[in-house]
C-alpha positions as CSV (number, residue, x, y, z in Angstrom):
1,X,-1.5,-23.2,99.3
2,X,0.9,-20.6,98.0
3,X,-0.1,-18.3,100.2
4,X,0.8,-20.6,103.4
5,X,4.2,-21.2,101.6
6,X,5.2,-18.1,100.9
7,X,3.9,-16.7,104.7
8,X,5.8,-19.6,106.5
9,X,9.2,-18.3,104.5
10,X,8.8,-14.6,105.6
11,X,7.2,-13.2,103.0
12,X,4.2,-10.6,103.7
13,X,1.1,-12.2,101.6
14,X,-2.4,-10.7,100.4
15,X,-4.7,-12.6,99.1
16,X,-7.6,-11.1,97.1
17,X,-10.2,-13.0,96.1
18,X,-13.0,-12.0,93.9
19,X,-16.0,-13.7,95.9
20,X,-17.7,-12.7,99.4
21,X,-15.8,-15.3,100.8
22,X,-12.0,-17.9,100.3
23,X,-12.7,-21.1,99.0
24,X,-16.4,-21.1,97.6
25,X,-15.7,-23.7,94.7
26,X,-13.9,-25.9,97.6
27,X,-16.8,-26.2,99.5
28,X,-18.8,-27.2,96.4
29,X,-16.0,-29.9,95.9
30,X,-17.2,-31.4,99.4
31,X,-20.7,-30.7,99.0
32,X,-21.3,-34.3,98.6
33,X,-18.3,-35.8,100.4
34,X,-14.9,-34.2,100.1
35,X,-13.2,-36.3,98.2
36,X,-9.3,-35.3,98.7
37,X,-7.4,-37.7,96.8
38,X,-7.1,-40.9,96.0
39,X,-5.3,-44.1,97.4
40,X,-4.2,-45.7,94.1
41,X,-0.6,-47.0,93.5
42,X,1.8,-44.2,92.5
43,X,1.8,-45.4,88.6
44,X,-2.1,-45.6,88.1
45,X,-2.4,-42.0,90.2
46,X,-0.4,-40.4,87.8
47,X,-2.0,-41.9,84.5
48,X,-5.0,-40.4,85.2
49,X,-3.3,-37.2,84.1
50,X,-3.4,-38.6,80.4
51,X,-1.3,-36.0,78.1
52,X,-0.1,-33.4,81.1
53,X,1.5,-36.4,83.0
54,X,5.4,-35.4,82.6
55,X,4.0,-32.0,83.8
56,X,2.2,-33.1,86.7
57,X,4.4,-35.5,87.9
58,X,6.9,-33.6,89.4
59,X,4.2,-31.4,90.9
60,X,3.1,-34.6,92.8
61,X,6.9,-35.9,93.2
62,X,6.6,-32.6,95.7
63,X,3.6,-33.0,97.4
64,X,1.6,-36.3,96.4
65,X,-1.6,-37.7,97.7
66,X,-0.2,-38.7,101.4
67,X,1.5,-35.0,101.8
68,X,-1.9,-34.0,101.1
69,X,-3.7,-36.2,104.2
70,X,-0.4,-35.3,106.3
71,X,-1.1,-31.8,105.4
72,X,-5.1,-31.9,106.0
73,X,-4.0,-34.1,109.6
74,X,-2.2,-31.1,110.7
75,X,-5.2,-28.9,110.3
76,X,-6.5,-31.3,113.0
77,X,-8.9,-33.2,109.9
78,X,-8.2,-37.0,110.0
79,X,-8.6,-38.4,106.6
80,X,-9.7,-42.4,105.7
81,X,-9.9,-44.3,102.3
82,X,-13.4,-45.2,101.4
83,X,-14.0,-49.0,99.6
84,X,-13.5,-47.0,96.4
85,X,-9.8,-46.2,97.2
86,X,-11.1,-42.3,97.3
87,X,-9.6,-40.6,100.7
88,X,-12.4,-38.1,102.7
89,X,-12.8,-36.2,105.6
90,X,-13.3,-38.5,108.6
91,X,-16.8,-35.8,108.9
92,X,-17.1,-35.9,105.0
93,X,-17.2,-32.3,104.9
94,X,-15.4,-29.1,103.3
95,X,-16.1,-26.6,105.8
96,X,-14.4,-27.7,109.0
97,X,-11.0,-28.2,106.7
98,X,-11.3,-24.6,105.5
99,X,-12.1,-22.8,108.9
100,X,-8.6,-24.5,109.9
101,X,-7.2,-23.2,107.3
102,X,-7.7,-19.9,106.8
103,X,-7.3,-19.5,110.8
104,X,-4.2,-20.8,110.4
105,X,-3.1,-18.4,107.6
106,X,-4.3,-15.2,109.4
107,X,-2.5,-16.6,112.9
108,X,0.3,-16.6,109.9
109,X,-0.2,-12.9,108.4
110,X,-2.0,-13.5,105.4
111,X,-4.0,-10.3,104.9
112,X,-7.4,-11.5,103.1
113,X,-8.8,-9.1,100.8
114,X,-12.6,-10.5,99.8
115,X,-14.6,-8.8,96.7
116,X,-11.6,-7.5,94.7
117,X,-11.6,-8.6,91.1
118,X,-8.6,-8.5,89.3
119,X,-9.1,-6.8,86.1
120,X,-5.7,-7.1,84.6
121,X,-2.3,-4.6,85.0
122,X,-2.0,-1.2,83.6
123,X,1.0,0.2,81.7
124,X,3.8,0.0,84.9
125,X,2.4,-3.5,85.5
126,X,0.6,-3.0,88.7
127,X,-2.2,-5.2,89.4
128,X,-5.7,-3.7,88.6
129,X,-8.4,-4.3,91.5
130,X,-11.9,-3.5,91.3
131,X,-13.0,-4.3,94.9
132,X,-15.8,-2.5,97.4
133,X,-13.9,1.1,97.2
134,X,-13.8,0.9,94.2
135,X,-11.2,1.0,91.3
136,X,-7.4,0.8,92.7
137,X,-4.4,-0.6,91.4
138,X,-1.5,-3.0,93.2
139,X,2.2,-3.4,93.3
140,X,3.8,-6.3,94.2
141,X,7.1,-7.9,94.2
142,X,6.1,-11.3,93.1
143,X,2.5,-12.3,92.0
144,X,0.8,-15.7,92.2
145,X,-2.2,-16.5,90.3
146,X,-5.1,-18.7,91.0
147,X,-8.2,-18.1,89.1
148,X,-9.9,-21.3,87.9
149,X,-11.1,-22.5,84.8
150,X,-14.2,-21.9,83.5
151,X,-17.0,-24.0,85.1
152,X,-19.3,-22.7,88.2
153,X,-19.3,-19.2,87.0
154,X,-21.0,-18.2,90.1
155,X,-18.4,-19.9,92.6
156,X,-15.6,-17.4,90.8
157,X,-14.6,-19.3,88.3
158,X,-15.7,-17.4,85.3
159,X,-12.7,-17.5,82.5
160,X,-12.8,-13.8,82.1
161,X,-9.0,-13.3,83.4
162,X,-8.1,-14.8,79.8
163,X,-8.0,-11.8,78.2
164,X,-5.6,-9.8,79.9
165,X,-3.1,-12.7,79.5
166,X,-3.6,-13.4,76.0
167,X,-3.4,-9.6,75.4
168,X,0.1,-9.7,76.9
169,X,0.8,-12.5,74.4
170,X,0.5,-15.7,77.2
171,X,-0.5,-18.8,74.9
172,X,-4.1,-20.0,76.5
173,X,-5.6,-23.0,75.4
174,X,-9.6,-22.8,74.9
175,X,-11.1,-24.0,77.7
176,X,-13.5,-26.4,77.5
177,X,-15.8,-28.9,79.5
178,X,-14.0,-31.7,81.5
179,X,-16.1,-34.1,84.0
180,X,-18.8,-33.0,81.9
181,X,-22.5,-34.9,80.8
182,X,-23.4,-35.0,77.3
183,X,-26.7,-34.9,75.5
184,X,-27.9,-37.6,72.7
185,X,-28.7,-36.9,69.7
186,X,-32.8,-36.0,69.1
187,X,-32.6,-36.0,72.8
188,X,-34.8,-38.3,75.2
189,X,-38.5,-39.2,74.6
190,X,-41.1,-37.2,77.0
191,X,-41.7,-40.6,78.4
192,X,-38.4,-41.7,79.0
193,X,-37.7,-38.0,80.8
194,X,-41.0,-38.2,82.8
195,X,-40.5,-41.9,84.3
196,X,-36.9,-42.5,84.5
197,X,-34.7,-39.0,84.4
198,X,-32.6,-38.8,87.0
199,X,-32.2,-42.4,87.8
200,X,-28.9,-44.0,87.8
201,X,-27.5,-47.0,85.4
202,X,-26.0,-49.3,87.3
203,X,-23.6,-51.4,87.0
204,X,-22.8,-51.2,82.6
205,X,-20.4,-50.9,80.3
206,X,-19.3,-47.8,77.8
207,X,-17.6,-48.8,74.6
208,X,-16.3,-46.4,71.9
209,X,-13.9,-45.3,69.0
210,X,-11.6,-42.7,70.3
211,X,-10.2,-39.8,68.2
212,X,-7.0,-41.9,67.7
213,X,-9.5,-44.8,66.3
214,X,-8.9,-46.8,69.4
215,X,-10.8,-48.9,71.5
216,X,-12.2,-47.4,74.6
217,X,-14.4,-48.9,77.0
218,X,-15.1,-49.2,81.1
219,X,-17.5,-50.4,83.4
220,X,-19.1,-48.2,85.8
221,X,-22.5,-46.3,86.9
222,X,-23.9,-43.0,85.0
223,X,-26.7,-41.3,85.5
224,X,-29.9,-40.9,82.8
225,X,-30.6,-37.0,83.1
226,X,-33.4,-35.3,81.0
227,X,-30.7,-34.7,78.1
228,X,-28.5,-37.3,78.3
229,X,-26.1,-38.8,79.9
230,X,-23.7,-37.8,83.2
231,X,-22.0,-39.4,86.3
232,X,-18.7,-41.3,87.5
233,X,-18.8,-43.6,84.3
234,X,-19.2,-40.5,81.7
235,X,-17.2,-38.2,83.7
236,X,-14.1,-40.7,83.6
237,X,-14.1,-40.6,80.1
238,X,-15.0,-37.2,80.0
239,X,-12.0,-36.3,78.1
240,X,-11.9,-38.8,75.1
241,X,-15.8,-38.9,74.6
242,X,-15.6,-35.3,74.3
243,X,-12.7,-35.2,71.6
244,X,-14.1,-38.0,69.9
245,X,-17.6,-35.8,69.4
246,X,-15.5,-32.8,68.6
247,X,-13.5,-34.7,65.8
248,X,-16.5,-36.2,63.9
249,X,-19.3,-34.2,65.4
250,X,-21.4,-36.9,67.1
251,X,-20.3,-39.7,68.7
252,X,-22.1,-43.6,68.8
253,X,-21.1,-45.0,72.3
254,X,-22.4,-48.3,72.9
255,X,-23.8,-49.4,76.3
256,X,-23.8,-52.9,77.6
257,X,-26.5,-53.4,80.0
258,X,-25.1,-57.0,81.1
259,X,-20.9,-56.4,81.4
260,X,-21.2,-59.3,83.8
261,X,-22.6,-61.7,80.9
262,X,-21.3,-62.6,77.6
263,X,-23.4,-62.1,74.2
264,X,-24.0,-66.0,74.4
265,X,-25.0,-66.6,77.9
266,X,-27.8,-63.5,77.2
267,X,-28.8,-65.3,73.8
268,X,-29.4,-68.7,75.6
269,X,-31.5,-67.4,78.5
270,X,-33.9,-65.0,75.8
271,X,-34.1,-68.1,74.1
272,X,-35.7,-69.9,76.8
273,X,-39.7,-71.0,76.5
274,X,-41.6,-67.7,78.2
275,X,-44.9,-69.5,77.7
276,X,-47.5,-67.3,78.2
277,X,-45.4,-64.4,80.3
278,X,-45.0,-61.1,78.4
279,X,-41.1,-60.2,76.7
280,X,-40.6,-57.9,79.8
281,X,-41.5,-60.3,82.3
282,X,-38.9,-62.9,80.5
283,X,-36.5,-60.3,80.5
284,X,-36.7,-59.9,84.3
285,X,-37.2,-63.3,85.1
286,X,-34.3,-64.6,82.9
287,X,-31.8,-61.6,82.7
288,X,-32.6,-59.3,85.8
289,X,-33.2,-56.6,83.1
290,X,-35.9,-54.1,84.3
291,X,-37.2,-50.7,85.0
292,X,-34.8,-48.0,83.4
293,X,-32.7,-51.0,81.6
294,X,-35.5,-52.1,80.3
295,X,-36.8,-48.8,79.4
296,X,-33.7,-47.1,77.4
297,X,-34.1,-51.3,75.3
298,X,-37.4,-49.5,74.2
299,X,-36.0,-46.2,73.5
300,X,-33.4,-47.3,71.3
301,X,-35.2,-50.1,69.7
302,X,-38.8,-49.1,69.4
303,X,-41.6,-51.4,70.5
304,X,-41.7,-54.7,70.4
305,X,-38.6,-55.3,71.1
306,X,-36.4,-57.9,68.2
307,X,-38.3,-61.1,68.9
308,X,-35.4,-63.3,67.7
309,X,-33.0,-63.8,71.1
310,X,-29.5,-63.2,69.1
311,X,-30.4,-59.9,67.1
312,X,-32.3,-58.9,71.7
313,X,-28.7,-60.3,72.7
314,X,-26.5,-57.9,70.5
315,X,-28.8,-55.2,71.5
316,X,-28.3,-56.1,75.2
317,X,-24.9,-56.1,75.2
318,X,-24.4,-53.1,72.4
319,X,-27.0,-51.2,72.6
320,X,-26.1,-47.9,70.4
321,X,-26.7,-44.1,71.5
322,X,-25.4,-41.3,69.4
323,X,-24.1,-38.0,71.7
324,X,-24.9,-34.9,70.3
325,X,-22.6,-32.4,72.1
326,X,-21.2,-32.3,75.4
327,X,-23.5,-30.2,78.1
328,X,-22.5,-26.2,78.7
329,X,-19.0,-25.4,80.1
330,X,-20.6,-23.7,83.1
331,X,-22.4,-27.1,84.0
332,X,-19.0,-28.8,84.0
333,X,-17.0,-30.0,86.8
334,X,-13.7,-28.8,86.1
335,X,-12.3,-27.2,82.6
336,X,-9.7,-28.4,80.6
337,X,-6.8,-25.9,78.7
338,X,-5.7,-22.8,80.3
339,X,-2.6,-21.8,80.2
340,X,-0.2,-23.2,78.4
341,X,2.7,-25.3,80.3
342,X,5.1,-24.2,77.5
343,X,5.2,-20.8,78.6
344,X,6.1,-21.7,82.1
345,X,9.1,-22.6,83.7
346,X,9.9,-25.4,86.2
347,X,8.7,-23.2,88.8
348,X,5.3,-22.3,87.2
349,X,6.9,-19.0,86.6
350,X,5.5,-17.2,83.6
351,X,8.9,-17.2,81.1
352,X,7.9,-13.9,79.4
353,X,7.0,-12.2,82.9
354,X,9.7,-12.8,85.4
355,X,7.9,-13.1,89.3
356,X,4.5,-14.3,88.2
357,X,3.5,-17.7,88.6
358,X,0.0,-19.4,87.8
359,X,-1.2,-22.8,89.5
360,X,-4.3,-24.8,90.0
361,X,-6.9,-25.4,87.2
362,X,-6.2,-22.3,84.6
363,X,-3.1,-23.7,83.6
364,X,-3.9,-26.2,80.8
365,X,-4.6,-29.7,82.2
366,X,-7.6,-32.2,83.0
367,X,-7.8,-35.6,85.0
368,X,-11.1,-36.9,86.0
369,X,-12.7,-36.5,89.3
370,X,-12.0,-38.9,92.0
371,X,-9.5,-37.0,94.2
372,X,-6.8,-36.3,91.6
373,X,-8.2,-32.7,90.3
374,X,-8.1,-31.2,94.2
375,X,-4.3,-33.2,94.7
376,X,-2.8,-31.5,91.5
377,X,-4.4,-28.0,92.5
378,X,-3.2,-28.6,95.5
379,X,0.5,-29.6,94.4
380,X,0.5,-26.8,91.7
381,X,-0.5,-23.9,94.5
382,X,2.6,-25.1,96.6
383,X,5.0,-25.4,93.4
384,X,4.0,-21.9,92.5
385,X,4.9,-20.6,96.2
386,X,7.5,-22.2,96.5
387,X,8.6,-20.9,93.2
388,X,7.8,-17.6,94.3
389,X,9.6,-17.8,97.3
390,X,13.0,-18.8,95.6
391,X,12.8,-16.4,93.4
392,X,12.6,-13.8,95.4
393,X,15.6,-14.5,96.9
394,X,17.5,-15.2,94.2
395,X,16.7,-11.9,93.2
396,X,17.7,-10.6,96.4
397,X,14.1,-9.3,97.5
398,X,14.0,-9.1,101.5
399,X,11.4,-8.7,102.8
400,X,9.4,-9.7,100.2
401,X,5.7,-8.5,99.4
402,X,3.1,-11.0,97.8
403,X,0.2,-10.9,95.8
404,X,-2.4,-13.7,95.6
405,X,-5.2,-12.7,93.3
406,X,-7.5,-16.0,93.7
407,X,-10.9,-16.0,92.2
């Protein structure tokens, strides 16, 4: 996105990337549907963006969530908004977006360099490449930077260009897992692994005390994997479970199997004569409760299963796992910290290096998935160019010569 802003005002772009090939961690993003952005109202769009909202914002005040379908229209990919409010691909995929693309900004003069790693500057402040013929070093009159957090290590993103900018004295948050699963404490029973992992939980509810000692709770689907616990419920509130765990270090979460259903409604229809049927049948018959439900009852609670129908309601509708730690960084969607907004300007211009600008996910910020991590990349890659750009000319730098190291 800098790159096509910068090109279309005059100035001559390379883009290195460290990977065989552009975009590699965008096509993962579409792998299962690209999910672009979001249709939400303005207010609940940029709350997802929790304590990096005031920086976001004006990113998005820029280029929101319809520049980014006008945008993807003009590459000739017609976008709709799915019953969920995300927006996709009319074809759901990644791949016809980015051929469009990168056509569009060679036809532009964007000169694509593939394989190049940037291994940081040497002592005149030229870039440092490491790329098929071999060591070589860069300079440039302005420098964007794109180079990922720290998740999908073998898509690019690895983390290793913190060093070079902490040793120039650039404040960088640790990164750490965002969108992530966690694993419960003790982990799973070999039974509960061998007949139910990888089986979603529909339709429950997640309750827990934050870091703050607040209330947190939602409704949702997640996903029983051989560790833990992951999916859209978990990953949208990713970001407090995690602090939460790293605060006290473990975390009780309590899952309600019946959000549709209140404690006493549960307790009157356990308490119903089951004649000669079996606890699990009643359970079926009277609560819909069954298969992996009715397994993780078991896991928690041991067999049988509390005979009395209040102490089976509580359980039902609180039924308490303890996480033990969140799953590796490299497992993780997307990364929080990075790069600290207090040492950039307005422009995403680093304040203690004049003409370089960092965007997209190594500058230190985390929403949860559902369109709004691809929208703010998006947003940040254009602020950055555009940054770029004016300064440039402000400095009086015609014509000027880019350099877009990207993962």
């Amino acid at each position: 996105m800098a790159a096509e802003v910068l090109a279309a005002g005059g100035a001559a772009v390379d883009l290195f990337d460290a990977m065989p090939t552009v975009g590699r961690k965008f096509l993962l993003a579409g792998r299962g549907g690209l999910n672009l952005t979001h249709s939400e109202a303005s207010a609940d769009f940029l709350a997802r963006y929790g304590a990096r909202r005031s920086e976001i914002e004006p990113l998005l005040a820029a280029f929101g969530p319809q520049d980014l379908r006008d945008w993807a229209q003009g590459l000739g990919v017609e976008t709709f908004v799915g019953s969920s409010g995300r927006v996709f691909p009319v074809g759901m995929k990644a791949a016809p977006l980015l051929r469009a693309w990168l056509h569009r900004l060679r036809a532009a003069g964007v000169r694509i360099h593939v394989r190049e790693r940037w291994q940081g500057w040497d002592e005149s402040g030229a870039l440092l490449f490491d790329g098929p013929a071999g060591p070589h070093a860069e300079q440039a009159d302005a420098v964007v930077f794109a180079l990922g957090g720290g998740s999908w290590a073998r898509f690019g993103a690895d983390g290793r260009w913190i060093a070079p900018f902490t040793a120039r004295g650039v404040p960088v948050a640790p990164l750490r897992p965002a969108n992530c699963g966690f694993d419960v404490a003790g982990g799973w029973s070999a039974y509960l692994c061998e007949r139910h992992a990888g089986q979603p939980l529909k339709n429950v509810g997640l309750s827990f005390t934050d870091a703050q000692g607040n209330q947190q709770g939602r409704t949702g689907e997640c996903l029983l994997t051989r560790t833990g616990l992951e999916g859209s419920l978990i990953y949208a509130l990713s970001a407090p479970l995690r602090d939460a765990l790293e605060a006290a270090g473990k975390l009780e979460i309590r899952l309600d199997l019946l959000p549709a259903r209140d404690a006493a409604w549960v307790e009157t229809q356990l308490a119903r004569p089951r004649g000669s049927r079996s606890l699990a049948s009643h359970l079926q018959g009277q609560l819909g409760l069954a298969g992996l439900k009715a397994a993780l009852l078991h896991e928690v609670l041991g067999r049988p299963l509390p005979a009395a129908p209040a102490a089976l309601a509580a359980a039902i509708k609180a039924l308490p796992i303890t996480l033990s730690a969140t799953r590796p960084i490299d497992e993780a969607i997307s990364t929080a910290g990075g790069i600290a907004f207090e040492a950039l300007d307005e422009h995403l211009m680093l304040k203690a290096r004049p003409g370089t600008f960092c965007a997209g996910e190594m500058l230190d910020w985390e929403s949860p998935t559902g369109g709004y991590l691809l929208t703010a990349c998006f947003a940040s890659g254009r602020a950055a160019g555009q940054g770029a750009l004016d300064w440039l000319s402000a400095a009086g730098i015609s014509p000027p010569s880019i350099r877009s190291p990207g993962h």
